[in-house]
Structure formats: structure tokens, C-alpha cells
C-alpha positions in Angstrom: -34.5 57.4 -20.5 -35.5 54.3 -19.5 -33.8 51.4 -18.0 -33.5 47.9 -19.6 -33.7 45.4 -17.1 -31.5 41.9 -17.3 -28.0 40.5 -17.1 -26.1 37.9 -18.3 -25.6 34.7 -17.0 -22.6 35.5 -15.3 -23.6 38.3 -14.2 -26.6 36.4 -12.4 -24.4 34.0 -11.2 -22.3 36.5 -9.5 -25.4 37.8 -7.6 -26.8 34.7 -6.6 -23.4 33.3 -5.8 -23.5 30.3 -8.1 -20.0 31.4 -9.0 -19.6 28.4 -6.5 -21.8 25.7 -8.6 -19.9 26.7 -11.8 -16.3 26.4 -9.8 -17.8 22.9 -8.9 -19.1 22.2 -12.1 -15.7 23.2 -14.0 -13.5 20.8 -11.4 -15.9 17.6 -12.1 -15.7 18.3 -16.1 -11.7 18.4 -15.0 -12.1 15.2 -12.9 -13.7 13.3 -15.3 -11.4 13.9 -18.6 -13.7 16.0 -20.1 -17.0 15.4 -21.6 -17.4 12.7 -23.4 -13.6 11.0 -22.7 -12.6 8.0 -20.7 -9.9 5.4 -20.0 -8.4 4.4 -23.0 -5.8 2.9 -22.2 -5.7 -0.8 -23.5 -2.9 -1.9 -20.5 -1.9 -1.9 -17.3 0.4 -3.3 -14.7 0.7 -3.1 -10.9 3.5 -4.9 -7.9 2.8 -5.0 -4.4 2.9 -7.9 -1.4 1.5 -10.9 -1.1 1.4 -12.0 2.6 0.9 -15.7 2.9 1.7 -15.7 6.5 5.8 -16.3 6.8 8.2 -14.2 8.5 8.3 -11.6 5.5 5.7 -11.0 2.9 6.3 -12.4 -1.1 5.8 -9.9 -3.9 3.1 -10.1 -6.4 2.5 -8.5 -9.8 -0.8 -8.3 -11.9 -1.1 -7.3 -15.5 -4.2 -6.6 -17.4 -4.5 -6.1 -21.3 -7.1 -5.5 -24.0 -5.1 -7.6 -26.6 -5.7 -6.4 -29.8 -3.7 -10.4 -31.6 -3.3 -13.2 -29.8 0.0 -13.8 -28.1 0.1 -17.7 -29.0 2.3 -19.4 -29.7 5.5 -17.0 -28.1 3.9 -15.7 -25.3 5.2 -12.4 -23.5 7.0 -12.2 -20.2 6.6 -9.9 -17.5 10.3 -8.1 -16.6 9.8 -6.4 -13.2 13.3 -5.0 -11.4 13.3 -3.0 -8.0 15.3 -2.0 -5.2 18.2 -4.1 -3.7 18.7 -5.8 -7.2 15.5 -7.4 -7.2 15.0 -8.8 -10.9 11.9 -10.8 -11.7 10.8 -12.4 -14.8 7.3 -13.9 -15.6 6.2 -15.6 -18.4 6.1 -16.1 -21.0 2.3 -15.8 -21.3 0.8 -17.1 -24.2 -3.2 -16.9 -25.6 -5.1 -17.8 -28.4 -7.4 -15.1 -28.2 -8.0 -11.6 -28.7 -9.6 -9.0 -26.1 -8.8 -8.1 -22.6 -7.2 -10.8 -21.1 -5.3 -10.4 -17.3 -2.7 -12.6 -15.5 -1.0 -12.4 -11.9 1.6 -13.8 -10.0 3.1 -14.3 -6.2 6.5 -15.2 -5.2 7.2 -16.1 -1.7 11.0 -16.4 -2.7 11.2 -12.9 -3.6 11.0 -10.5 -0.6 9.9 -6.5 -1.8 11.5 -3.9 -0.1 9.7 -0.1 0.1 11.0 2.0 -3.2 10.3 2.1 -7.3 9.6 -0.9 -9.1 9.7 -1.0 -13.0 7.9 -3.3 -15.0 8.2 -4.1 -19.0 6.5 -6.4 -21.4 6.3 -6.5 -25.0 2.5 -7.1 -25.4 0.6 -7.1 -28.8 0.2 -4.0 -30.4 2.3 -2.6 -27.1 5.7 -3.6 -27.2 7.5 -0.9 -25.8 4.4 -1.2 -22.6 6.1 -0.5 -19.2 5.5 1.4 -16.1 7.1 2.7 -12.9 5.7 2.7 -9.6 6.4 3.2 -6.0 5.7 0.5 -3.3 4.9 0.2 0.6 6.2 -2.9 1.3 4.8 -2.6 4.6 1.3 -2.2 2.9 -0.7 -5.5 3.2 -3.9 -7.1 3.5 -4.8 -9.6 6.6 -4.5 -13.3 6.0 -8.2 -14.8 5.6 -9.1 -15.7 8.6 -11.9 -18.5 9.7 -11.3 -20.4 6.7 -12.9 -24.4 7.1 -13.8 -27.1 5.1 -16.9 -28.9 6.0 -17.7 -32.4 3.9 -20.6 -34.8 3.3 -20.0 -37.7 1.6 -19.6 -36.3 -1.6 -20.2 -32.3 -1.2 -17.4 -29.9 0.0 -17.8 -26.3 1.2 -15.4 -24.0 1.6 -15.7 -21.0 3.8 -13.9 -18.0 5.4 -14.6 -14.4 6.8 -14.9 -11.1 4.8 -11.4 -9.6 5.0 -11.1 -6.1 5.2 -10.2 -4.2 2.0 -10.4 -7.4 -0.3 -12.3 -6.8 -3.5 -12.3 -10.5 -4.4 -10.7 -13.5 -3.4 -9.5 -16.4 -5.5 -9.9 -20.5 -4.4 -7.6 -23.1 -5.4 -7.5 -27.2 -4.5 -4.2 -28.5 -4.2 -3.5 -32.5 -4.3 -0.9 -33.3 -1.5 2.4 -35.6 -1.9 3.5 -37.9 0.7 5.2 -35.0 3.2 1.1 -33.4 2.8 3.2 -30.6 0.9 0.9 -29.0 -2.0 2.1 -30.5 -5.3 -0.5 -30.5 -8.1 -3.1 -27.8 -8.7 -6.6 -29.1 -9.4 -9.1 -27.0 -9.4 -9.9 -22.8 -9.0 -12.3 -20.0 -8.3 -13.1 -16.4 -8.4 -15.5 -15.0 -6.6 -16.5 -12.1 -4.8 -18.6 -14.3 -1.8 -17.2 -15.7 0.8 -17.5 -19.6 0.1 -17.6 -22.1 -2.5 -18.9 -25.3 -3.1 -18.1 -28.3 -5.1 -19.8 -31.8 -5.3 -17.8 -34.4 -6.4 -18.6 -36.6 -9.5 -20.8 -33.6 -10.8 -19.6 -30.5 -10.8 -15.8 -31.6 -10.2 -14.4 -34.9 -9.7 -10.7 -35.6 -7.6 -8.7 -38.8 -7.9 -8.1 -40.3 -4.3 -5.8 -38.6 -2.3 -5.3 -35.7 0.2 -6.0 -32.4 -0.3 -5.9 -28.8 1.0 -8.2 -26.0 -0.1 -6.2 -22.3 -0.2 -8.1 -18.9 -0.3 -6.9 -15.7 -1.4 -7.5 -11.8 -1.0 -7.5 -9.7 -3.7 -7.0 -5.6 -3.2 -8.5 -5.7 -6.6 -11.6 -7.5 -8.4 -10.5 -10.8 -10.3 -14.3 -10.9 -11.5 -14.1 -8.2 -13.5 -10.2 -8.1 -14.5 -11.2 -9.9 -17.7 -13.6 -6.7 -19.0 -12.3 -4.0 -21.4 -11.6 -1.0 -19.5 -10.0 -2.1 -16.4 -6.7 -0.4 -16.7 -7.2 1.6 -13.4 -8.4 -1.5 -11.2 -4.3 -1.8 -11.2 -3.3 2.1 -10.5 -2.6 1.3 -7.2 -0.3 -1.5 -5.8 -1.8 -4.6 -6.5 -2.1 -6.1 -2.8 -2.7 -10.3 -1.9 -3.1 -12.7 1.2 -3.7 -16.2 1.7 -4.8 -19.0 3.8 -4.8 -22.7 3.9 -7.8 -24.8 5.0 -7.6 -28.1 6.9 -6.7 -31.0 5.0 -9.3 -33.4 3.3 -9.3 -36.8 1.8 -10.9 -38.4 -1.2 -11.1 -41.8 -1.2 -11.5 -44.8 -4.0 -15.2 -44.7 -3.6 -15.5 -40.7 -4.0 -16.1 -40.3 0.1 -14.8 -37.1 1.3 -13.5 -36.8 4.8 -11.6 -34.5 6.8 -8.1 -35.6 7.7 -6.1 -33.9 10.9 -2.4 -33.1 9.2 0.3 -30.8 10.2 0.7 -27.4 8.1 2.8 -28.1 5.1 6.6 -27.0 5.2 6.3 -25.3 1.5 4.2 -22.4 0.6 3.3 -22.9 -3.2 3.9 -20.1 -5.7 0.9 -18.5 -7.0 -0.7 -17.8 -10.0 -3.9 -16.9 -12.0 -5.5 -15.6 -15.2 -8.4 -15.0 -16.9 -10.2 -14.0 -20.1 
């Protein structure tokens, strides 16, 4: 009688060993939803620390949603409670447009302890949105360090070091009162670099007056934050650090120069969005 010769696949797979690829092959199909699948969530929301440099770190939320109506003119506000009582409310947040929009917020009055945070919002098309998460309050990122502010007579650059698990960093100006405390917010920046530059009475222009530059550390990418399909940039615990530069002046002709002031006594709250 005679013999057929052939097998199955599985059959050759089990004599060749590729039982192994197919195990592998299974478990990155599992990994990856599915063919075909993805992240379809259309929000998400994430607390963690914001260390700013004082004798215990702030707390800082961020919130990213593909809005399908625009919140204007209500707004939404951010509800986020936590361990020893903590209760925080944000907001409200109002836009005129649809899409994914994101927003985030820092508190140096508020001081996060390790445990489970929950956050709520009513967002459009999402009221009932909320989430639960655990945070290391003892999980930061490093200050930026190096940061300076060099000046020509009408160009300013501002500049610090890569800091280690940053994804982006965001740059404000801040106008100074007369104790060189941060009052008035004048100008800001995302960016994944490590400087910006402005030229005054072209790309910006300040009124006289003193000023301060501050940096930020992002643990996730602001650059991107306003894309659909960022809801697991904010899976983890959102985590922020910032800096201050040396101070600078403006004066009535548009000269900038650098000015040799004391730190400021008042850490400004912080905040940011983006669509």
C-alpha cells in the first residue's frame, strides 16, 4: 500500500518547533487588541507631582479629550479627590471648538500623598467620564537644570539641559510686580527642544518692565496632546518640574538686558492647554 506523504500545518509546526513562533505570534495579536482594533477611547485623565523646587512637591493633573461639541460657553470642571481629604476642583474649561482638545494644571498649595486619586468631569458626549488611579507621590522628575537667558539688544534665548525622562517641556514669560514676584503671564511654548527664542517687536513684543522666563518638564508630550488618539499618553501618572531663569528687563526703547534679582517669594500656579 503505499504511503501518502504530507502533514498539516500544525503538524509541521510541531516538527520544526515553530510551535514557538505561533505562541509569539498569538501573544502580539493579544497585545495589540486584535487585528485591526485600536484605542478608541475619546478621553483620558491622569494626577501626579509637580516638583517646582519647595520643600514638598505640588500635585498636577492633565486631561485630554476628543470633544465631539464644543464646551463653550459652560465649560467643564475637573473634580479630583484623594487621600487625606484632598479635594480639588478645576475649571470650568470652556472651548469653541470641536476635536481633541487637552488641558493641565499644577498646584503648589495642594501637597499629594501616595494612594488612589479619583477624578470626574462631565465632558461632551461623556458626562459620566471619570477614572481612578494610584499615585507615587514620591515619583518625580528633576528640576531643569542649566536654564539661562542670554539677550542682545532686542533677541532673547532661552535655554536649559535635557532632563531625564521629560517628553516635552513647556516655556512661559512672566511680567514681575514691584516685590520681582511673577504676576502676569505673557507669553508660552511647547516644544520638544531644549531652547526658545524670541525677538522682540517681531515675533513678540513686551511692555517695559522685568521679567522671568520659567521652563517646565513634561513626563508626557504636550506637542502631540492635541492629536486624536492620545488617551494612553495619560495612562500613567502625569509627572512635571520646573525652573526659573534669571530675571530680564525690557525697557521703553525695546532694549533687553539682564537684571541680577533675588528668587521670587511666590511660586505661580500653573497651567496650560492646547487644541
Amino acid at each position: 500500500m503505499r504511503k501518502t506523504v504530507g502533514f498539516s500545518i500544525f503538524e509541521g509546526l510541531a516538527r520544526t518547533g515553530g510551535w514557538l513562533v505561533l505562541g509569539l505570534l498569538v501573544l502580539l495579536l493579544a497585545a495589540c487588541g486584535g487585528q485591526g482594533s485600536g484605542d478608541t477611547r475619546t478621553a483620558n485623565v491622569t494626577v501626579g507631582t509637580w516638583n517646582y523646587g519647595g520643600q514638598n512637591v505640588g500635585i498636577a493633573m492633565a486631561l485630554w479629550t476628543d470633544a465631539s461639541e464644543p464646551t463653550s460657553p459652560d465649560g467643564f470642571t475637573v473634580n479630583v479627590t484623594g487621600p487625606n481629604n484632598l479635594s480639588w476642583s478645576v475649571g470650568p474649561y470652556a472651548y469653541s471648538v470641536r476635536g481633541a482638545i487637552f488641558f493641565w494644571r499644577a498646584s503648589s498649595t495642594l501637597i499629594p500623598t501616595s494612594g488612589s486619586y479619583t477624578v470626574s468631569a462631565a465632558l461632551p458626549g461623556n458626562p459620566g467620564f471619570g477614572r481612578t488611579l494610584n499615585v507615587d507621590a514620591t515619583a518625580t522628575l528633576p528640576q531643569p537644570q542649566g536654564v539661562s537667558l542670554q539677550a542682545t539688544q532686542n533677541t532673547a534665548t532661552i535655554s536649559w539641559q535635557a532632563v531625564s525622562g521629560a517628553q516635552s517641556y513647556f516655556v512661559e514669560i512672566w511680567q514681575l510686580d514691584n516685590n520681582n514676584n511673577p504676576s502676569s503671564r505673557r507669553f508660552t511654548w511647547y516644544t520638544t527642544a531644549t531652547q526658545v527664542q524670541f525677538t522682540q517687536a517681531a515675533q513678540i513684543t513686551l511692555p517695559p518692565g522685568n521679567y522671568r522666563a520659567r521652563v517646565f518638564a513634561a513626563s508626557v508630550d504636550f506637542t502631540t496632546l492635541y492629536k486624536t488618539g492620545q488617551a494612553a499618553q495619560l495612562d500613567p501618572q502625569v509627572k512635571l518640574s520646573s525652573a526659573l531663569s534669571s530675571a530680564f528687563q525690557v525697557q521703553s526703547t525695546g532694549a533687553l538686558r539682564l537684571l541680577d534679582l533675588p528668587a521670587p517669594s511666590v511660586e505661580p500656579e500653573a497651567q496650560g492647554q492646547g487644541h
